[in-house]
C-alpha positions in Angstrom: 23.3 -48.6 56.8 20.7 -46.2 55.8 19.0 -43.7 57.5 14.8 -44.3 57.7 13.0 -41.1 56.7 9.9 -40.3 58.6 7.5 -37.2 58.3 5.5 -35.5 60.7 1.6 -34.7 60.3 2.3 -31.4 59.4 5.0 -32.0 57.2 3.2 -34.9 55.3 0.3 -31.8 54.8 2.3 -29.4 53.7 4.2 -31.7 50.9 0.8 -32.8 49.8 0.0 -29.1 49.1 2.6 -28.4 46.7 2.7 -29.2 42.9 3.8 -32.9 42.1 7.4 -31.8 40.6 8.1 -29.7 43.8 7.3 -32.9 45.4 9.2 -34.9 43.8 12.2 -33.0 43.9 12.0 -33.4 47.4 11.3 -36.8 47.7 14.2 -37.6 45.2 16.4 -35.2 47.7 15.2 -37.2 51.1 15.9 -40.4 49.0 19.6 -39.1 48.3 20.3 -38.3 51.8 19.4 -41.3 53.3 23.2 -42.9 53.1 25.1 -40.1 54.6 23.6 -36.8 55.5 25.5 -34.6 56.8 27.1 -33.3 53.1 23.7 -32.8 52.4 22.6 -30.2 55.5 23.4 -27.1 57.2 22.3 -26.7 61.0 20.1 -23.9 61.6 21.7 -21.3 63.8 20.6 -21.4 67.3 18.1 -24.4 67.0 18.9 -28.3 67.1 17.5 -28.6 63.6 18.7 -29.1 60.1 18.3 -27.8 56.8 18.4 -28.9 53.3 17.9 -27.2 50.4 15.8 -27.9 47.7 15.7 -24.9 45.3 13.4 -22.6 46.9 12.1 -24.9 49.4 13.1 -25.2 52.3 13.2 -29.2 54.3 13.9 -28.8 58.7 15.0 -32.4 59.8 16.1 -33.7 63.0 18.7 -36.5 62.3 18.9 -38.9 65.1 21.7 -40.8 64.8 22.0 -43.7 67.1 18.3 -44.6 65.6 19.5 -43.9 62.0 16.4 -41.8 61.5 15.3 -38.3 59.4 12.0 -36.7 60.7 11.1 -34.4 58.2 9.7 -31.4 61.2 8.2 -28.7 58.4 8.4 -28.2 54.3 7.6 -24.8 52.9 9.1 -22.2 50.2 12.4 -20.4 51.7 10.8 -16.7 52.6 8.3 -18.4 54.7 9.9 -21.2 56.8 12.3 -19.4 59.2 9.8 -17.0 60.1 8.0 -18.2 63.4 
């Protein structure tokens, strides 16, 4: 049983932008995460979101469970994702 990842628009433009070892970094990462989560993730305080760290970058999922699904909601470098 393993979780399907899916990205958003945003998220699909914003992995496209970085350089191709960033990217597959976190495509390796995603790829890891798929069989059981949770070790993987922190929630983000006061939101519904996750997570997970990938050096300085920065991946906010939303795990549905009962759909055993991972949308990838944003991608970006650490100082800049939390600020919104």
């Amino acid at each position: 049983m393993t979780y399907e990842i899916f990205f958003s628009c945003f998220a699909e433009k914003q992995l496209y932008k970085l350089s191709k070892d960033v990217q597959k970094r976190i495509i390796s990462t995603l790829k890891r995460c798929r069989i059981r989560p949770y070790p993987h993730v922190k929630r983000i305080v006061g939101s519904k979101y996750f997570r997970l760290r990938v050096g300085d970058y920065r991946v906010i999922l939303d795990i549905i469970d009962n759909e055993l699904t991972i949308h990838v909601i944003e991608i970006g470098n650490r100082r800049n994702i939390y600020k919104k």
